[in-house]
N, C-alpha and C positions, 0 to 999 in steps of 0.2 A: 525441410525443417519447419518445425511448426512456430506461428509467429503470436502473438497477440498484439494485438491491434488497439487494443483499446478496455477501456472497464465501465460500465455504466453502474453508475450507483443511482439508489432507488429510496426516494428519497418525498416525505412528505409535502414542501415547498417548493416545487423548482426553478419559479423563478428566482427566490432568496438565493438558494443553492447557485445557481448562475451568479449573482453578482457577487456568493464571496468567493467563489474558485475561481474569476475574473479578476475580482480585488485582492484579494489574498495569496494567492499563487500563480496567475496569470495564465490558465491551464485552460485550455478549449477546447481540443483535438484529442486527447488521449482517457481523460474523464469526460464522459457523457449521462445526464442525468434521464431520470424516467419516474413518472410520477408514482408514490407505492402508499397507501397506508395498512400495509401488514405488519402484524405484530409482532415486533421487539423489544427486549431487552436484555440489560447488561453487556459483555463483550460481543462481540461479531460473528469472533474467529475468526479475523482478518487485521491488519495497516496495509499500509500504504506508505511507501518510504521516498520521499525526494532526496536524492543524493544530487551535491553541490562539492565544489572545488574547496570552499575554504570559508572559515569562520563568520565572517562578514556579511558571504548569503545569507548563511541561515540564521543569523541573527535580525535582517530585513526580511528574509519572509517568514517568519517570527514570529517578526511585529507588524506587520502589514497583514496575517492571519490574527491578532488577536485584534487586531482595529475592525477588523470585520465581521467580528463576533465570535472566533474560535476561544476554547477556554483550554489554559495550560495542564498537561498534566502530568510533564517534566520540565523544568525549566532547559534552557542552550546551557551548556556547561562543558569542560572539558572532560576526557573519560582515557581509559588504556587506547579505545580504539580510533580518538578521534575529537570530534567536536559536535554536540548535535544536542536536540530535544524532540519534545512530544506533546503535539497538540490537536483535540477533538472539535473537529467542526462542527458547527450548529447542527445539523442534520447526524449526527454522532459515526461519522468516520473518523480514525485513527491514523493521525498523520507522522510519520516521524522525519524529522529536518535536518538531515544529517551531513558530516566531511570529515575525510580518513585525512583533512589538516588541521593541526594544531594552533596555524599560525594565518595569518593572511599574507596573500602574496601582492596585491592590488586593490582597486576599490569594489564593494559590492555592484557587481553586473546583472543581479538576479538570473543567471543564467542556472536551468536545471538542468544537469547533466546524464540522470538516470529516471528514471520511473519506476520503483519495484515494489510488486505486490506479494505482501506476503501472506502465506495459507496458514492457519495455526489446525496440523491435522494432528489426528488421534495414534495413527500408525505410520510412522514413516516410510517403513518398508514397503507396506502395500502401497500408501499414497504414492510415493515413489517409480511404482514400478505402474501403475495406474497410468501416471505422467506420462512414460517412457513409451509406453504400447500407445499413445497417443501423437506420438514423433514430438516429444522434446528431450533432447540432448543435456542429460547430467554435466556440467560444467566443475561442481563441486560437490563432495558432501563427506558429512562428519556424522557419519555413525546411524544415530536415533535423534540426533538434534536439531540436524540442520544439512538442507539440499539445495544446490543454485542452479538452475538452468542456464542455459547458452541461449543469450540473448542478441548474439551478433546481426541478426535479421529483421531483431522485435523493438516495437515502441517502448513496449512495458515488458521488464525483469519478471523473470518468476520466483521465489524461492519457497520454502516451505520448511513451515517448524515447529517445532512441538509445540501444541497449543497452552499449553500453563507455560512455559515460557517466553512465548512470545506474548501474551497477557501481562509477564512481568516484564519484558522490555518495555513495552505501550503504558507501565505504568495503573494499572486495573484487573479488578480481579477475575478467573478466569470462566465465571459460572456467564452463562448467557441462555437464554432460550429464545424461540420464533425464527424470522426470518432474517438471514445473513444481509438483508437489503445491496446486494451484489452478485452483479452477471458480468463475466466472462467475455470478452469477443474475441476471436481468433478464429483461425483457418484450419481448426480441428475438429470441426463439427460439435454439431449441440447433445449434451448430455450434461449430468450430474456425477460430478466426480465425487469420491467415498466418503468424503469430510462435509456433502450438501450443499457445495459448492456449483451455480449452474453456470456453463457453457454455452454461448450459443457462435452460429457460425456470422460472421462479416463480411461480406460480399466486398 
């Protein structure tokens, strides 16, 4: 089964970038930075989702990403599915801080229980099946909107969604051009998947 290991984001400043995904999310092992200044703007067509147990986290790393210079672009709030918000870090990745709790059950532990990266592709189907011929395991999927992979092996979730709606979950709109300033690491070898997305392999 195919795993990913890791994401490096590619990123103007990186020792800044170091010290807010240090101070801000506590994250070392699983984002890896690389220095980039290639041209972008507006959306990505990408987040990046921290799933957490329960309100409390995400309300500390929250606030411990915006002491570090991330700017909000949802506030924490509660919602049908949960509890969570949306905030851009300095280097302009899309963070969403989320928990399928409504309530707290204990104190904030900052513990992060998931990693998931999400893809905002153009075709689902193909992205999809793209994925599939590259050994990962459809876990879920709903239609043209939305696909989870089986992350039972992996550091980092995969899912994948349509990109104007995953631009309105993050809260921004969905026009972007340049570069995705994001590479892939995994044990599926290096290519570029349909959505411009690169891969590369992690020894």
């Amino acid at each position: 089964m195919t795993s990913i290991d890791c994401i490096t984001l590619e990123v103007a400043d990186p020792q800044a970038a170091e010290r807010f995904y240090s101070e801000g999310f506590g994250l070392d092992k699983q984002v890896r930075l690389r220095a980039s200044e290639e041209p972008t703007s507006g959306f990505r067509g990408f987040t990046v989702s921290l799933v957490v147990s329960q309100p409390s986290i995400v309300n500390g790393l929250f606030s411990t990403a915006l002491d570090a210079g991330a700017t909000t672009l949802k506030p924490a709030r509660k919602s049908l599915w949960g509890y969570g918000g949306v905030v851009q870090a300095p280097d302009g990745t899309i963070w969403q801080i989320a928990s399928s709790s409504k309530k707290d059950s204990g104190p904030d532990t900052r513990q992060i229980d998931e990693i998931v990266l999400l893809l905002g592709v153009s075709d689902m189907a193909a992205s999809k099946r793209f994925h599939v011929d590259r050994g990962l395991t459809v876990a879920k999927s709903f239609g043209s909107k939305y696909t989870e992979f089986d992350a039972s092996s992996s550091p980092v979730k995969l899912s994948l969604y349509g990109r104007r709606g995953l631009a309105r979950v993050a809260g921004v709109p969905p026009e972007g051009t340049g570069s995705s300033r994001l590479t892939i690491g995994s044990d599926a070898g290096s290519f570029t998947d349909p959505d411009g997305f690169v891969w590369e392999t992690v020894a």
